[in-house]
C-alpha positions as CSV (number, residue, x, y, z in Angstrom):
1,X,71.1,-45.2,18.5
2,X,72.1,-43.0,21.7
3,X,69.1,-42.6,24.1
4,X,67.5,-38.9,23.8
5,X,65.4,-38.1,26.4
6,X,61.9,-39.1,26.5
7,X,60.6,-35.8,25.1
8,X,63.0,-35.6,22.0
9,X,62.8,-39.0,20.9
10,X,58.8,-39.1,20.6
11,X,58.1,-34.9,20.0
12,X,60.9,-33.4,18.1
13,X,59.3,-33.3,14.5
14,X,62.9,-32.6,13.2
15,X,64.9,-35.4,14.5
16,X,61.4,-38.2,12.9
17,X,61.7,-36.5,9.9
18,X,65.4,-37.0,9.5
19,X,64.8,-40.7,11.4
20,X,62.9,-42.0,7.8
21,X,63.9,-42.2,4.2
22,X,60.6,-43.3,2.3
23,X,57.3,-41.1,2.1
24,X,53.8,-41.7,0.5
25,X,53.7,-39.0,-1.8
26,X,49.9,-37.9,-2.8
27,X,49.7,-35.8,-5.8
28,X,46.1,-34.5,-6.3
29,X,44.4,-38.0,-6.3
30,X,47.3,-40.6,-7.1
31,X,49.2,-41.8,-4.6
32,X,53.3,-42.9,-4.8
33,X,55.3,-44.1,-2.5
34,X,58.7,-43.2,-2.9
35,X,62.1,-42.1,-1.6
36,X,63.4,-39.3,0.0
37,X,66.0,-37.4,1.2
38,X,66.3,-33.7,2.8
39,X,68.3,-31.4,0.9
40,X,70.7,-29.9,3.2
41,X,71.0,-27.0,2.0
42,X,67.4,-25.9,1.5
43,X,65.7,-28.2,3.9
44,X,63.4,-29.3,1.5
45,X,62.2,-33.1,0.6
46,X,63.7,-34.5,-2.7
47,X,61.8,-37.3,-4.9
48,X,62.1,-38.8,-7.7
49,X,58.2,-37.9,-9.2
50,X,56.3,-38.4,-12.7
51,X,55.9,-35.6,-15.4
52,X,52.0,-34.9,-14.5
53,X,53.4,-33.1,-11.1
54,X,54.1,-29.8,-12.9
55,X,50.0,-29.4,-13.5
56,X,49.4,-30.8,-9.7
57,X,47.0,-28.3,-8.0
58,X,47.8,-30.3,-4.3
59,X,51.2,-32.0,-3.3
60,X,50.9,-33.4,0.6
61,X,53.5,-35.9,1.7
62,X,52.9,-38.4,4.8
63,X,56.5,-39.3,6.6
64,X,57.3,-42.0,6.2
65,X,53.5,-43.3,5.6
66,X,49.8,-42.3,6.2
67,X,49.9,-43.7,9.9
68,X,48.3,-42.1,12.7
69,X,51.5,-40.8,13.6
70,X,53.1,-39.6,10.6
71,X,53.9,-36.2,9.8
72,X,51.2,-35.1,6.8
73,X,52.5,-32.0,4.9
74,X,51.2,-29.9,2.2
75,X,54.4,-28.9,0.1
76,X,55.2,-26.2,-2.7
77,X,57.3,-28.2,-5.9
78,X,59.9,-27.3,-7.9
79,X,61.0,-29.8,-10.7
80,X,65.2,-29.8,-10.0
81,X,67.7,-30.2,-12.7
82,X,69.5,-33.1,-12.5
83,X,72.6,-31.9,-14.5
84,X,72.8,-28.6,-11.9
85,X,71.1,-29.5,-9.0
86,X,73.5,-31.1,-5.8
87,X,70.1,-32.6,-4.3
88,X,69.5,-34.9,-7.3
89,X,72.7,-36.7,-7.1
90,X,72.2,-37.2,-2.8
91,X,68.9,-38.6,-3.6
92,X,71.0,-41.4,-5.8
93,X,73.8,-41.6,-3.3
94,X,71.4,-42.6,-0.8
95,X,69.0,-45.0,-2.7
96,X,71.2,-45.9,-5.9
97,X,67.9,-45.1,-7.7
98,X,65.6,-42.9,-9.1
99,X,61.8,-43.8,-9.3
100,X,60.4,-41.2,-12.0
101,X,60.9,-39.1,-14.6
102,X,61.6,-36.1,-12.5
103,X,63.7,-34.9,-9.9
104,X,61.3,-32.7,-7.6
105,X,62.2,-30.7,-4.6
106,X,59.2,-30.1,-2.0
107,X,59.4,-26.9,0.5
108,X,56.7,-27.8,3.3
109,X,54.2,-25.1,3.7
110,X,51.9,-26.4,6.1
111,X,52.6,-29.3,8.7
112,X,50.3,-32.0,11.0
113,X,51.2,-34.1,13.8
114,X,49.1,-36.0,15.9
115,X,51.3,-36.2,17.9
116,X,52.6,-32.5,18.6
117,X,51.2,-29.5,17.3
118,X,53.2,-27.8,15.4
119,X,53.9,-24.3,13.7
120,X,55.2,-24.2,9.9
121,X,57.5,-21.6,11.1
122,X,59.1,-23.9,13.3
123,X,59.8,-26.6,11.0
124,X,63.5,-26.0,10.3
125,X,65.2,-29.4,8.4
126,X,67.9,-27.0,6.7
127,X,71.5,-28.6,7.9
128,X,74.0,-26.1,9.5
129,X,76.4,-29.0,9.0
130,X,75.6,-28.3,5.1
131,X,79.1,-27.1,4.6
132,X,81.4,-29.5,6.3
133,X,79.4,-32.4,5.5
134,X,81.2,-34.2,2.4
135,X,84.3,-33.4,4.1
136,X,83.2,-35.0,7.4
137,X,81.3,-38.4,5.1
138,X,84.9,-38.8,3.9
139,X,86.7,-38.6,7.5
140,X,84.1,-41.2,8.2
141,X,84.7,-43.5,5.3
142,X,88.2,-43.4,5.5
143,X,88.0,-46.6,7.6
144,X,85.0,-48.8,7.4
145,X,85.6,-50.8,10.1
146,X,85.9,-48.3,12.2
147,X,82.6,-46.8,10.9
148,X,81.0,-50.0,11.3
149,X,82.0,-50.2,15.1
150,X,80.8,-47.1,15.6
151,X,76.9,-47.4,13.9
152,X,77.1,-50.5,16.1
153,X,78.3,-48.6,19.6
154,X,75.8,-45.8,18.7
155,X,72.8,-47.5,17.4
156,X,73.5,-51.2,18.5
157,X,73.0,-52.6,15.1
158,X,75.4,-54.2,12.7
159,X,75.7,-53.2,9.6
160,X,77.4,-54.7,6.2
161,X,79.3,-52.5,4.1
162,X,78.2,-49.0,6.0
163,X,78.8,-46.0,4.5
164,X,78.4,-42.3,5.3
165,X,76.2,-40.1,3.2
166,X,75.2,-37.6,5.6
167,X,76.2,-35.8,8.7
168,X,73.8,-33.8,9.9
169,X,73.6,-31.7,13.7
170,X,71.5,-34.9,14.9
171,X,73.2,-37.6,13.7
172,X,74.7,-39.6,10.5
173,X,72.9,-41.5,7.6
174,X,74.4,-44.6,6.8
175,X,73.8,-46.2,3.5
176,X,74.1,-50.3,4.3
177,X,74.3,-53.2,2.0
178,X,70.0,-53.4,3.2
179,X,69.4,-50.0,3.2
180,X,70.0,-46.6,5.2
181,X,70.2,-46.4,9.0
182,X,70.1,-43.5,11.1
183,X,72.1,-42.9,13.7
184,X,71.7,-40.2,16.4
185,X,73.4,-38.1,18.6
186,X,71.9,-37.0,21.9
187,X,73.7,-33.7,22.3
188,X,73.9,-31.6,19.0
189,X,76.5,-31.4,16.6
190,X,78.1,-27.7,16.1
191,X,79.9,-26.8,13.3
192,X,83.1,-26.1,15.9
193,X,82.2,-29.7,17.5
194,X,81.5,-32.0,15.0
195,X,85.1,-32.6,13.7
196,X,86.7,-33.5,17.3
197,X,83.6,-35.6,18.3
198,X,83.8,-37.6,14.6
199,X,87.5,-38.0,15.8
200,X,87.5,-39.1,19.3
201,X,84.5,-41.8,17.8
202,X,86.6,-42.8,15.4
203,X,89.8,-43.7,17.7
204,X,87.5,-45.2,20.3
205,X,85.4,-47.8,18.4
């Protein structure tokens, strides 16, 4: 992973949620762990959720567990189609798997963090990659070795079989033979910047 400075690695709420890919989901009482991913588009958590969730009176999800340092945040559901709806097919893209009967999208309406306090209305995990992103997951993929050079120049770990599933303006998710790795960028991607920077990593690893 390229070194952030002190403050962004261990403050920025946005670049931990996008760091973890599993969640314990609390719905009134019962607890689930499950995975996630962010829809890019809307910024909201996606899971995989049983049917009872429609006549859930309290959805709060702890990122990626219900440590100390988490983030803990009460969310609004939607139950996603998964005939329509882009966001179910990332979450299977990502994890190869779905873990109940329904697709569910979460928009985060309140937000904790011991370790920052934070404002809702600061929370922003929408992508303003959104657009170019399948485009740029297939400039990555076009060579895998060269992909694989480059999670290990940027993150220092190897990987087997690495894949691109998302580009973000912090960094790339990688989907592995052993899971999904993030790897991040230290300077933000821009829409005008994230070709010729995807390029020039490309040639040089």
């Amino acid at each position: 992973m390229t070194n952030t400075s002190d403050t962004d690695s261990t403050t920025d709420p946005v670049r931990f949620a996008r760091r973890h890919y599993t969640a314990i989901i609390t719905v009134d009482e019962v607890v689930h762990r499950r995975n996630i991913v962010i829809d890019p588009i809307s910024g909201e958590f996606v899971a995989a959720l049983p049917p009872s969730l429609e006549d859930a009176e309290s959805v709060v999800l702890h990122v990626p567990d219900e440590s100390r340092g988490s983030l803990q945040l009460m969310a609004e559901c939607r139950v996603l189609d998964a005939n329509r709806d882009a966001a179910c097919d990332r979450l299977l893209i990502y994890h190869g798997r779905a873990e109940g009967a329904k697709f569910v999208a979460m928009r985060p309406i309140d937000v904790k963090w011991a370790l920052r306090r934070l404002q809702i209305e600061n929370f922003f995990l929408a992508n303003p990659l959104a657009k170019e992103e399948p485009r740029l997951c297939r400039l990555l993929n076009a060579d895998a070795g060269a992909l694989g050079a480059l999670v290990l120049k940027l993150s220092g770990r190897s990987t087997i079989e690495p894949k691109a599933v998302g580009v973000d303006d912090l960094g790339l998710d990688v989907r592995t033979r052993t899971g999904v790795e993030r790897v991040e960028v230290e300077v933000p991607l821009t829409p005008e910047s994230v070709q010729p920077t995807i390029e020039a990593w490309m040639r040089k690893s």
